[in-house]
SEBARO-137550 format. One record per residue (C-alpha): x negated, y, z. Coordinates in pm, 1 decimal. Layout:
# SEBARO-137550
          u          v          w
          X          Y          Z
...
//
This chain:
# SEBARO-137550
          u          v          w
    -8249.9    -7689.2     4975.5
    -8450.5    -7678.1     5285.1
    -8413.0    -7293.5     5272.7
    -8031.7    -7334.3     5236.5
    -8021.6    -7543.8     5555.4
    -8274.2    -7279.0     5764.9
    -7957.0    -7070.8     5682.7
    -7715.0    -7309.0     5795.0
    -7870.9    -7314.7     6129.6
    -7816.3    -6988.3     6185.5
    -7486.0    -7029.5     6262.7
    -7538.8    -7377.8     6474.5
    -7323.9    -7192.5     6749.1
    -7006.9    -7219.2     6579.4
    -7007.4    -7546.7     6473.5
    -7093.7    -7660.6     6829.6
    -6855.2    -7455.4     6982.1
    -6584.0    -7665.5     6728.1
    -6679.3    -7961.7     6864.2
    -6912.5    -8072.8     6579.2
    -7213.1    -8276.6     6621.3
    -7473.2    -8054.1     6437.3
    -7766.3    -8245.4     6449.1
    -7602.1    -8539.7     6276.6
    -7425.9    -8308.6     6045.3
    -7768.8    -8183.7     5917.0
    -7906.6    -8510.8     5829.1
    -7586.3    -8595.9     5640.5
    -7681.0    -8280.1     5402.0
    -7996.9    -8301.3     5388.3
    -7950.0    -8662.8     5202.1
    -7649.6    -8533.5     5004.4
    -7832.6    -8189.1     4871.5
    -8147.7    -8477.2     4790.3
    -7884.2    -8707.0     4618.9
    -7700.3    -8385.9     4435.2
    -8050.7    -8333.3     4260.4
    -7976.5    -8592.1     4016.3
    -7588.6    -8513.3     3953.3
    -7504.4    -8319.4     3616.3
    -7249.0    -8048.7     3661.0
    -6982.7    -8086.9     3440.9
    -6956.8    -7747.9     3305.2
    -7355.1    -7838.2     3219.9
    -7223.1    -8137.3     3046.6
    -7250.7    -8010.0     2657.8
    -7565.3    -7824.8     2748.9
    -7912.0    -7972.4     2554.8
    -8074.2    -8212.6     2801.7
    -8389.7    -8052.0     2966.5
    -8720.5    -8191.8     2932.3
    -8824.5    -8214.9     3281.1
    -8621.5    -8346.3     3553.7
    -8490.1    -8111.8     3860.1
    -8182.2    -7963.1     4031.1
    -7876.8    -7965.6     3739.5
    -7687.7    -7767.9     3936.3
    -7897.5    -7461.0     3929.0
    -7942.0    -7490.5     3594.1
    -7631.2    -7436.4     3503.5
    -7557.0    -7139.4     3661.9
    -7689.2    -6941.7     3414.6
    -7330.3    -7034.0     3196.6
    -7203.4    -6885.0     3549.8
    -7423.3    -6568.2     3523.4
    -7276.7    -6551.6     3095.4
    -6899.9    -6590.4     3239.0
    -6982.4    -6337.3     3461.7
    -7166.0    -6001.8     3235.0
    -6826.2    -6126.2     3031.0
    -6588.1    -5993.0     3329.2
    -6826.8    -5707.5     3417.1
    -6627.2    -5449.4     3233.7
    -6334.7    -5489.0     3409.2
    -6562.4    -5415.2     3776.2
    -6717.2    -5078.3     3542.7
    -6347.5    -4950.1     3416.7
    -6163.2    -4622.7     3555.3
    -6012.6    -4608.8     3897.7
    -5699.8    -4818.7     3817.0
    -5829.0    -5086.1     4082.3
    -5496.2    -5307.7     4083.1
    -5539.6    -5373.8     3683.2
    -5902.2    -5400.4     3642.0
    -5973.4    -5598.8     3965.4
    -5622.6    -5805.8     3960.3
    -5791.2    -5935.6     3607.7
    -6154.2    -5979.3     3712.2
    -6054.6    -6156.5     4035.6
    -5774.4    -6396.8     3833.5
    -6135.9    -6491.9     3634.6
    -6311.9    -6556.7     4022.7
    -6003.9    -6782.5     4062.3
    -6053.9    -6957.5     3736.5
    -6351.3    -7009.3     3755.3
    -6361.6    -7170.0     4108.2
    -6058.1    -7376.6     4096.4
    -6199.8    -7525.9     3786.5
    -6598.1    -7621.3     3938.3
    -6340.2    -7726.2     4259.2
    -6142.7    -7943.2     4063.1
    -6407.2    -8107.1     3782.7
    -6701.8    -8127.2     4044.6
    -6608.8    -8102.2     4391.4
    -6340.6    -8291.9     4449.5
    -6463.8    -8596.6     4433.4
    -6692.2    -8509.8     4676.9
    -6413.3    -8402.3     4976.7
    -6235.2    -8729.5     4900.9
    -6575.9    -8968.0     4855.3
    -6561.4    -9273.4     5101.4
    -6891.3    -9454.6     4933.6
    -7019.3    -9349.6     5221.0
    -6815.4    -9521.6     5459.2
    -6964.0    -9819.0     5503.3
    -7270.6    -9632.4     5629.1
    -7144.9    -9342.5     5877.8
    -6813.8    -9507.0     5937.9
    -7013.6    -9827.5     6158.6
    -7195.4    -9538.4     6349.9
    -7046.7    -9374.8     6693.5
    -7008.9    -9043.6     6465.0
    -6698.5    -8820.7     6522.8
    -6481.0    -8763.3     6184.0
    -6486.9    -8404.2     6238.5
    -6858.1    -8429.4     6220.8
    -6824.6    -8611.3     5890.9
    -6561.3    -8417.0     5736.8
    -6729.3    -8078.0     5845.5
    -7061.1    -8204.5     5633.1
    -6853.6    -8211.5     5318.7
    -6674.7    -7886.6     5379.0
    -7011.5    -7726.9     5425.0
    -7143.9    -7950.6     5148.4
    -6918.9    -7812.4     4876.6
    -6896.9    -7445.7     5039.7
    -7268.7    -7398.0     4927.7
    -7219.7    -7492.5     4623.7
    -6923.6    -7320.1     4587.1
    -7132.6    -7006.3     4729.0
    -7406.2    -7016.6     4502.4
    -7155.4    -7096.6     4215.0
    -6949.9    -6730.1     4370.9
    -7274.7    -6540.6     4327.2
    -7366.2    -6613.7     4020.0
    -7065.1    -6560.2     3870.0
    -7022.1    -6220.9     4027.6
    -7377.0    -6119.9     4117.8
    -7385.9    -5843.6     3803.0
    -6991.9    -5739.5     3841.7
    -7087.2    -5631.7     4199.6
    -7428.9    -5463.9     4089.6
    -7239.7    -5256.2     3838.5
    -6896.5    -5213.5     4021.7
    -7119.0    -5058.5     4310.0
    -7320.1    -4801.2     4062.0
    -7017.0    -4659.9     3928.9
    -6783.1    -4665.2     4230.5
    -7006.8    -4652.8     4520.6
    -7129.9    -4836.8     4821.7
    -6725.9    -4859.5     4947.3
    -6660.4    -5104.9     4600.0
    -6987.9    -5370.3     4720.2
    -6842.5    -5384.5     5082.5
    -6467.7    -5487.3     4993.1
    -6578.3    -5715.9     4722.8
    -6837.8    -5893.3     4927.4
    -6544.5    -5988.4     5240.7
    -6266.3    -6070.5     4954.5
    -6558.0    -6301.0     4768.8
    -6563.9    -6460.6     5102.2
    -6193.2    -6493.4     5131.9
    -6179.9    -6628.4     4799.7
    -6434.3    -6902.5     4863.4
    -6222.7    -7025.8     5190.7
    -5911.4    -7021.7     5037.7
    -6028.1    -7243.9     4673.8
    -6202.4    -7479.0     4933.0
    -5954.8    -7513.4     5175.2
    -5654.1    -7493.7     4994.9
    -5771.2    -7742.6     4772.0
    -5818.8    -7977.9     5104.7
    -5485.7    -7938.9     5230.7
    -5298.7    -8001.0     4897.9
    -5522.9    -8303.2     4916.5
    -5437.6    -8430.1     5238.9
    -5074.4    -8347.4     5150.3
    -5098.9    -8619.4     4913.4
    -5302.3    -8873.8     5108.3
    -5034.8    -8848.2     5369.2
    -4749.2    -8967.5     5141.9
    -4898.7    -9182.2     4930.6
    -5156.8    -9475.1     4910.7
    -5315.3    -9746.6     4697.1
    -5309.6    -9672.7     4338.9
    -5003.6    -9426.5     4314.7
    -5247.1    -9199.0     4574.9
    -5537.8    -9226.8     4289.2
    -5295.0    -9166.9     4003.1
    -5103.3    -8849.9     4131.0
    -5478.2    -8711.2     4265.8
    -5546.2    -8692.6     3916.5
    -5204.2    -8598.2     3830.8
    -5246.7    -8261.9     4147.7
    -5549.4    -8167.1     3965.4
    -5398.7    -8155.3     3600.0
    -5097.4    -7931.8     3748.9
    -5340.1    -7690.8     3932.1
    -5506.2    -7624.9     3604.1
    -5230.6    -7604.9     3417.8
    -5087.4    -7398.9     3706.4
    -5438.3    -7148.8     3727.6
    -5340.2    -7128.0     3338.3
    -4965.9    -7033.4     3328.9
    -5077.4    -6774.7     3649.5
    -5346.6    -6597.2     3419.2
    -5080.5    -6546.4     3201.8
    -4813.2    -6431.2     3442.8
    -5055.9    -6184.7     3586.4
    -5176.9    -6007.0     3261.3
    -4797.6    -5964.7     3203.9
    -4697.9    -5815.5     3525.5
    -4870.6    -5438.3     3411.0
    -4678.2    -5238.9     3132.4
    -4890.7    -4946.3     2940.1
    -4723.2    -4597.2     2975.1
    -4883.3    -4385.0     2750.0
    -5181.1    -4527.9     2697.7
    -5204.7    -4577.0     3129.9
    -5157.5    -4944.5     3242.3
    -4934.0    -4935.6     3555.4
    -4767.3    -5233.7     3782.8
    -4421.6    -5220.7     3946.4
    -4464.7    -5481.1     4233.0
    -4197.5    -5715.5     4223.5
    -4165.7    -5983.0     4485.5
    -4351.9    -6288.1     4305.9
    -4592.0    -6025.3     4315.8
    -4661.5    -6144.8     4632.0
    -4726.1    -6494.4     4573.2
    -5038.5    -6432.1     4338.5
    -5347.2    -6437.2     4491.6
    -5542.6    -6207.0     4241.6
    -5322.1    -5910.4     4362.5
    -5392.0    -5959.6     4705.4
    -5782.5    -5903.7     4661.7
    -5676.6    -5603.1     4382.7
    -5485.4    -5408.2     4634.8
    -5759.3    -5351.1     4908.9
    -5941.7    -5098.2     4643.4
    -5638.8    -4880.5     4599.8
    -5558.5    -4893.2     4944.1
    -5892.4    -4805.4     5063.6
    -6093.1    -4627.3     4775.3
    -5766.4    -4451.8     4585.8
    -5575.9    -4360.9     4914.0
    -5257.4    -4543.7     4833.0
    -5189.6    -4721.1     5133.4
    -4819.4    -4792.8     5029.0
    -4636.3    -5074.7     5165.1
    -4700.4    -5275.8     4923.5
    -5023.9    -5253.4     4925.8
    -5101.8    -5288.9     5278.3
    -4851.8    -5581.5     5258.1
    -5098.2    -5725.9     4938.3
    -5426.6    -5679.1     5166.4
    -5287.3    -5879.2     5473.4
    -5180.5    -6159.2     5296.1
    -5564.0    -6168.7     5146.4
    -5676.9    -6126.5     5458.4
    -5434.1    -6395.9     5651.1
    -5333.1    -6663.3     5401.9
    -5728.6    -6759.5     5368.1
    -5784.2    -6798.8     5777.4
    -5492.9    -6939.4     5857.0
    -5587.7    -7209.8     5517.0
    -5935.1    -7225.6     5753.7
    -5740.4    -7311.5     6090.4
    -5510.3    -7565.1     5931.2
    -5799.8    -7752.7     5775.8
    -5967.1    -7745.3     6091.5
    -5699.9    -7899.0     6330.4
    -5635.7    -8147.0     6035.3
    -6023.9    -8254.0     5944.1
    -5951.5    -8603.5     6193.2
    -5634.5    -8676.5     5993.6
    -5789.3    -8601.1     5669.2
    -6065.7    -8836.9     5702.7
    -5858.7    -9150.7     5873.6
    -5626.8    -9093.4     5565.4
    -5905.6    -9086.1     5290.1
    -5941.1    -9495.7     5455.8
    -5628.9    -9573.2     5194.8
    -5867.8    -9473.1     4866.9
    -6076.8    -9822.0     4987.9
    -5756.2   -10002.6     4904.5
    -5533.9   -10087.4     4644.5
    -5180.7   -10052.6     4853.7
    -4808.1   -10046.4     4721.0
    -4660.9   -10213.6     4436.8
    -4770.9   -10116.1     4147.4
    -4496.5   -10068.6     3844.6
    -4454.6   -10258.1     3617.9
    -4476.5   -10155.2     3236.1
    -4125.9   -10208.3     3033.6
    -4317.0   -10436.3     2737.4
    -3944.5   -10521.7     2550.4
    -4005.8   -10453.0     2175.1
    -4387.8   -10330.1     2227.9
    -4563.5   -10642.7     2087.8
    -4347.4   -10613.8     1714.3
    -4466.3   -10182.8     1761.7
    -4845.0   -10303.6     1790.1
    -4775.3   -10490.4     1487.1
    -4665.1   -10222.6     1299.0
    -4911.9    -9986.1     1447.9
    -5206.9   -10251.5     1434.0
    -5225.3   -10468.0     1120.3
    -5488.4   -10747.3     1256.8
    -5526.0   -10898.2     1617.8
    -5850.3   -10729.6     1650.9
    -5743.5   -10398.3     1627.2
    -5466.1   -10507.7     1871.2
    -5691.1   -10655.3     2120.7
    -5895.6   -10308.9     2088.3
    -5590.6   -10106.3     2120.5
    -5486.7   -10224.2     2453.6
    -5826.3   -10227.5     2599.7
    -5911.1    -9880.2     2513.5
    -5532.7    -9785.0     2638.8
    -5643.9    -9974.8     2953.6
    -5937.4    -9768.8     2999.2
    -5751.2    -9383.2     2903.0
    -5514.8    -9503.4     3191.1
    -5772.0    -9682.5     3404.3
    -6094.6    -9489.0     3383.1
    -6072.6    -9210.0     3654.2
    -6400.4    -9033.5     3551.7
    -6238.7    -8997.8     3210.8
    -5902.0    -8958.1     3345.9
    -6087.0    -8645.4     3560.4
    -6225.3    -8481.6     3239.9
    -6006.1    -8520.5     2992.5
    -5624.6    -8495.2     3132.2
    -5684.5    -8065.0     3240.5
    -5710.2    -8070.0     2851.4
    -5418.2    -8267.1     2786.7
    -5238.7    -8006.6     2994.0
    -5354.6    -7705.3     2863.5
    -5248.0    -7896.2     2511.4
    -4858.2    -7859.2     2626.5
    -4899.5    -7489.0     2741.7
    -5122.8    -7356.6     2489.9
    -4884.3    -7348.7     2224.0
    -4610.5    -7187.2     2433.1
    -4913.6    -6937.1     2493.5
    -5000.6    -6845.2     2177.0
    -4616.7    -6822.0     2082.2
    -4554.9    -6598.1     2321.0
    -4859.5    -6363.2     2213.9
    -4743.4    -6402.5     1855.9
    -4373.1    -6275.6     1884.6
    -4484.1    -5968.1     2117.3
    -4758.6    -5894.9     1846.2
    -4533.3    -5939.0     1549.5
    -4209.9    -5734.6     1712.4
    -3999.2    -6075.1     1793.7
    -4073.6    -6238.3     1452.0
    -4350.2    -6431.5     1494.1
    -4608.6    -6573.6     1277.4
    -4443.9    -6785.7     1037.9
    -4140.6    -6803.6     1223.6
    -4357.1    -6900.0     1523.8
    -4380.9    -7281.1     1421.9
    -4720.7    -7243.4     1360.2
    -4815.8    -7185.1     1686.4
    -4781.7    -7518.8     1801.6
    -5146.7    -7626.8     1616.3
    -5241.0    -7514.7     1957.9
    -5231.7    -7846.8     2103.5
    -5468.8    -7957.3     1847.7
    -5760.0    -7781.5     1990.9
    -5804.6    -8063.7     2274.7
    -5882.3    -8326.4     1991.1
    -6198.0    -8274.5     1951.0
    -6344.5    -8290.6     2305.8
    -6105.4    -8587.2     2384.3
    -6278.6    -8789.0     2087.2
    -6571.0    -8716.7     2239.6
    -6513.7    -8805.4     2589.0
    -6434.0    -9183.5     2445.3
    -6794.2    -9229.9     2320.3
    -6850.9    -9224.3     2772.0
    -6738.0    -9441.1     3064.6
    -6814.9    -9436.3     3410.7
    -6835.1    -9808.1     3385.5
    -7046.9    -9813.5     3077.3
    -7275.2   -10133.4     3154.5
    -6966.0   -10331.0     3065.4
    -7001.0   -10226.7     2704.3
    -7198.4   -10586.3     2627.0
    -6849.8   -10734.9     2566.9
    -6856.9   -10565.2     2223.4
    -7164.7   -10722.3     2111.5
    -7075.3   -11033.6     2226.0
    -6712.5   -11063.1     2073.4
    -6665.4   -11314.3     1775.8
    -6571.5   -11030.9     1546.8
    -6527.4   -11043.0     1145.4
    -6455.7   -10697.5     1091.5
    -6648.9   -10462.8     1403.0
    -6454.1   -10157.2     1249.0
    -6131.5   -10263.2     1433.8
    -6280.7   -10147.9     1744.3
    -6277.5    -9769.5     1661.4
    -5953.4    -9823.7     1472.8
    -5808.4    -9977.0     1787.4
    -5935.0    -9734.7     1973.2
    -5826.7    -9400.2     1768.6
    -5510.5    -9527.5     1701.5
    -5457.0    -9591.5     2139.5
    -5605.9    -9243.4     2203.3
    -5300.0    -9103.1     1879.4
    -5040.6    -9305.3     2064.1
    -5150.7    -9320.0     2429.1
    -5256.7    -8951.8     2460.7
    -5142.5    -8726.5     2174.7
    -4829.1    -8830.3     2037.9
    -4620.2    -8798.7     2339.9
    -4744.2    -8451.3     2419.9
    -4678.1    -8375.2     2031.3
    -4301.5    -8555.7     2045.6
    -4237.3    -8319.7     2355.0
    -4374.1    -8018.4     2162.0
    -4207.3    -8144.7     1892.5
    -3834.5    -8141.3     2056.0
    -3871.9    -7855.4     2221.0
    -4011.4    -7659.8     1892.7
    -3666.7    -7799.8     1691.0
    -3443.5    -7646.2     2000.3
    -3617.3    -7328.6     1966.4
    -3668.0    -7292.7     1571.5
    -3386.5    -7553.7     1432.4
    -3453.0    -7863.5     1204.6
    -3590.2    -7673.4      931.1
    -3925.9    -7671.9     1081.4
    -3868.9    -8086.4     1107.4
    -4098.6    -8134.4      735.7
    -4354.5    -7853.2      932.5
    -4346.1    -8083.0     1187.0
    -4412.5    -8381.4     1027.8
    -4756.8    -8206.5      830.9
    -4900.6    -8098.9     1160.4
    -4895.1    -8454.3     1303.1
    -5062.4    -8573.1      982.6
    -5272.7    -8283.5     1019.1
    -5361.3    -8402.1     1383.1
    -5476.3    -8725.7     1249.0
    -5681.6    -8594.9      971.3
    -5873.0    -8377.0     1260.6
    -5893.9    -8668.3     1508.8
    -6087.1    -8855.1     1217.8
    -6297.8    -8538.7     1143.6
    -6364.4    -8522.3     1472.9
    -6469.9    -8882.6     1487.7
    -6705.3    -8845.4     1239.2
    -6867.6    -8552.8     1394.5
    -6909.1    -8684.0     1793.2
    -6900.0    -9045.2     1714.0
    -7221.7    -9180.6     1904.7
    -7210.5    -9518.3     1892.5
    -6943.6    -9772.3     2061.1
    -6621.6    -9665.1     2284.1
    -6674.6    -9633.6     2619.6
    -7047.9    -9733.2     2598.3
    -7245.2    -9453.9     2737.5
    -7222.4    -9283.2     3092.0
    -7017.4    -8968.4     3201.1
    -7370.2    -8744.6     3305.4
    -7514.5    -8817.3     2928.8
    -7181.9    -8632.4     2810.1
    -7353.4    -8315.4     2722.8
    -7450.1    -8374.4     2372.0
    -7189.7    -8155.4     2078.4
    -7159.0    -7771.5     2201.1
    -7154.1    -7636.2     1885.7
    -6986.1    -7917.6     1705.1
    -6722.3    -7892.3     1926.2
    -6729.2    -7529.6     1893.4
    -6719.9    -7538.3     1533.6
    -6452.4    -7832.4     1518.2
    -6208.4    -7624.1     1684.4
    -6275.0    -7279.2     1474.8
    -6202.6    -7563.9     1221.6
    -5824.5    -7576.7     1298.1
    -5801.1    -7203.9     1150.1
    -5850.5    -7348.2      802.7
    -5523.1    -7618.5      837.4
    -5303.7    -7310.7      998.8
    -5424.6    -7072.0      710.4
    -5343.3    -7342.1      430.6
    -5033.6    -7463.3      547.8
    -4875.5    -7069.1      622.7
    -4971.9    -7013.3      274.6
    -4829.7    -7346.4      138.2
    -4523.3    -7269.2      358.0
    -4448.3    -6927.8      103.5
    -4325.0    -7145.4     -166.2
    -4050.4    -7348.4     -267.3
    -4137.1    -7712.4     -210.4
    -4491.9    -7633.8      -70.6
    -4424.0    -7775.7      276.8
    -4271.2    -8082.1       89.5
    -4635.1    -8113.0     -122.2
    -4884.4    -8005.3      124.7
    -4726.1    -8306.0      347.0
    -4768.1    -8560.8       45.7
    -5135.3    -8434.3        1.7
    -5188.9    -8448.5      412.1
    -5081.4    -8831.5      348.8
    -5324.8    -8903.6      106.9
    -5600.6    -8787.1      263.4
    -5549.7    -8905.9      586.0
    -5553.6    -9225.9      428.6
    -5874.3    -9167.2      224.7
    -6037.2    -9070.0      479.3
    -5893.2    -9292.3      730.8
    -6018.8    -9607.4      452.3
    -6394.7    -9390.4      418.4
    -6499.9    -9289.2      799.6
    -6362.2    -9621.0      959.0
    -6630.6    -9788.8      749.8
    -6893.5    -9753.6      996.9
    -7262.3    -9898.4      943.8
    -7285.2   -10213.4     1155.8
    -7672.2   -10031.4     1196.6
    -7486.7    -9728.1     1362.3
    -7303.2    -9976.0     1612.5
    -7545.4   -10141.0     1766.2
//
């Protein structure tokens, strides 16, 4: 990293002239960039654990470097710039809102380090300007990898012209993810504090991905194909999606049409990212003094409407172990921020998935729809598997002794307690609202349909279970959660086999009614067989 700083130097000048002690701001990064050796990336998280210790980070950036020779053809395509780079630049966006939001965010709004510069005479926009530049390189390096072999080949077949735009708008893109980000941030910290601030932090991030999501979507829609010739009529929520601003700038400048809105499209790619930069600036003294109410636990936290919930445990839980199990692990799915961080984006993309793949179905199958379209809502299955995983990990893992010390007869009611929270807690209301809004759309003769996709889900969740399970809940940390890639990737092409058998079933006269009483059975089997686990395997 010492390299990285010689660079940072270079532009010593302009942080002075803000104001911000430099000196002091290079020592903060030179012990953060040390300390960031030993942090594991998420997106490295399911990759095999290296033999020799080093830098995570740049080890990961190969998956990067893969994302990006995926985009490349879209930067090697024809001269229809505001299709081809509208697309490749929605994947930039992706890509960096999601390393912003599952890695980088906790560093902007990190106060361990209060206790330290905080009780020094150092300014806050010295402090605050160390993290900015902190996740900006990482956020660089991540920018470059990803589009290091677009640009190479983009600038072969187009020329010199294609390198220069996408090198400023790569810039632009970069300032607005980071700073963006920090405002929506400080947004929040200014209106709320305590625990509701930590809570709807988490809840911010889960809409932005589920926002970057729906937007992918939105944009691949906004082009029609004429004759085999994709074109764009540029409507005014045209306008409000970033990818089109850095699209336009190519057939402004490199097809010669500089129409108004176009030129319109390029400014707002241009302005929206600086101004982003000047806002964050004036507010970097107000964003720090507000991070102060993260140290605290302020407001009055709600309390939980428990009339009638003991006599559902009952009925959900048939021993006081598994009940005692099945409000700790709820606890911890509510209370565990790390896990809270990593698995909630997937509980959102659960709820828009289906609607997804619905969509995609009826426009494929001329307004029909697979099935009647029911079928579609499996989608929201596909975050089972990785959520099952994610409870073998805790951030506060060392607390995981209370297992092996608890007077237990039966140790199985821990993972029964524990499924049965994450089927209650986590999937069943996403599936109820799924659920209600599939009957609106298809009427209650989908209800039995329904019905055989929830067992379904809990015949996967057990699968699943049986496939990640590594041990006791919660008992291992968050940067060991790289362990499954392919069984995760093979759980979820898994999911195929349920939608293929129950279409089929779904043909006959009382199949549905069958293939649900069959679903019942085995869930049970297998619920009786995989909850059986070897006392040798738990401890």
């Amino acid at each position: 990293m010492n390299a990285i700083l010689k660079v940072i130097d270079r532009f010593r000048w302009l942080f002075e002239k803000a104001g911000i002690e430099y000196e002091i701001m290079r020592k903060i990064l030179e012990v953060k960039f040390k300390i960031d050796s030993r942090r594991v990336p998420t997106l490295y998280q399911f990759a095999k654990k290296p033999k020799k210790e080093g830098n995570y980070f740049f080890k990961s950036l190969w998956l990067y470097i893969l994302f990006g020779l995926i985009a490349t053809p879209f930067a090697a395509m024809g001269g229809n710039y505001i299709y081809q780079m509208t697309i490749l630049f929605s994947f930039i966006f992706f890509i960096l809102f999601t390393a912003m939001l599952a890695d980088y965010s906790s560093v902007l709004l990190d106060i361990r380090d209060r206790v330290i510069l905080h009780t020094k005479p150092i300014k806050e926009k010295t402090i605050s300007a160390a993290k900015t530049v902190h996740v900006s390189v990482y956020m660089f390096f991540i920018t470059i990898a990803f589009a290091a072999i677009p640009l190479i080949v983009g600038t072969l077949v187009h020329g010199p012209g294609f390198a220069v735009i996408f090198v400023i708008e790569l810039i632009l893109v970069n300032f607005l993810t980071v700073f963006i980000t920090a405002l929506i941030y400080l947004a929040v910290l200014r209106f709320f504090d305590g625990e509701k601030l930590k809570d709807f932090i988490n809840y911010v991030q889960i809409a932005v991905t589920i926002g970057m999501t729906v937007g992918y979507q939105i944009v691949v829609r906004s082009f029609e194909i004429v004759n085999f010739h994709v074109a764009l009529t540029v409507k005014w929520w045209h306008y409000l999606l970033p990818p089109f601003w850095y699209a336009a700038p190519y057939e402004w400048f490199l097809n010669g049409r500089g129409n108004r809105d176009y030129v319109i499209l390029t400014i707002l790619g241009l302005v929206v990212p600086l101004v982003a930069l000047f806002l964050y600036t004036k507010s970097m003294r107000i964003f720090e003094r507000s991070l102060q109410k993260l140290a605290f636990e302020g407001g009055k936290s709600r309390k939980t409407i428990r009339l009638g919930l003991k006599n559902a445990y009952n009925l959900i839980c048939f021993t006081k172990e598994e009940r005692m199990f099945f409000r700790f692990a709820g606890r911890m799915m509510k209370k565990e921020r790390n896990f809270k961080l990593r698995v909630y984006p997937a509980l959102g993309f659960s709820l828009i998935f289906p609607f997804v793949f619905l969509f995609n179905d009826i426009r494929v199958t001329d307004g029909k729809g697979l099935g009647g379209g029911w079928l579609t809502i499996y989608a929201c299955l596909l975050m089972i598997p990785s959520v099952v995983l994610m409870l073998n990990f805790s951030g506060k893992y060392k607390g995981a002794w209370v297992f092996k010390t608890a007077p237990l007869n039966d140790f199985s009611s821990i993972f029964k307690g524990t499924l049965k929270a994450f089927l209650v807690k986590l999937f069943l209301p996403i599936y109820l609202l799924l659920s209600l809004i599939y009957l609106w759309l298809f009427g209650m003769s989908v209800f039995l349909n329904l019905v055989a996709i929830f067992i379904t889900a809990v015949i996967y969740t057990l699968i699943s279970f049986k496939v990640t399970n590594e041990g006791l809940p919660f008992s291992k940390p968050m940067e060991e959660a790289k362990e499954g890639g392919i069984k995760l990737f093979l759980l979820i092409l898994g999911i195929g086999i349920f939608v293929a058998a129950h279409y089929k079933v779904s043909q006959f006269s009382y199949g549905t009614a069958v293939y649900t009483l069959l679903l019942a059975i085995l869930a049970v089997w297998l619920w009786r067989k995989f909850m059986n686990v070897p006392r040798e395997k738990i401890f």
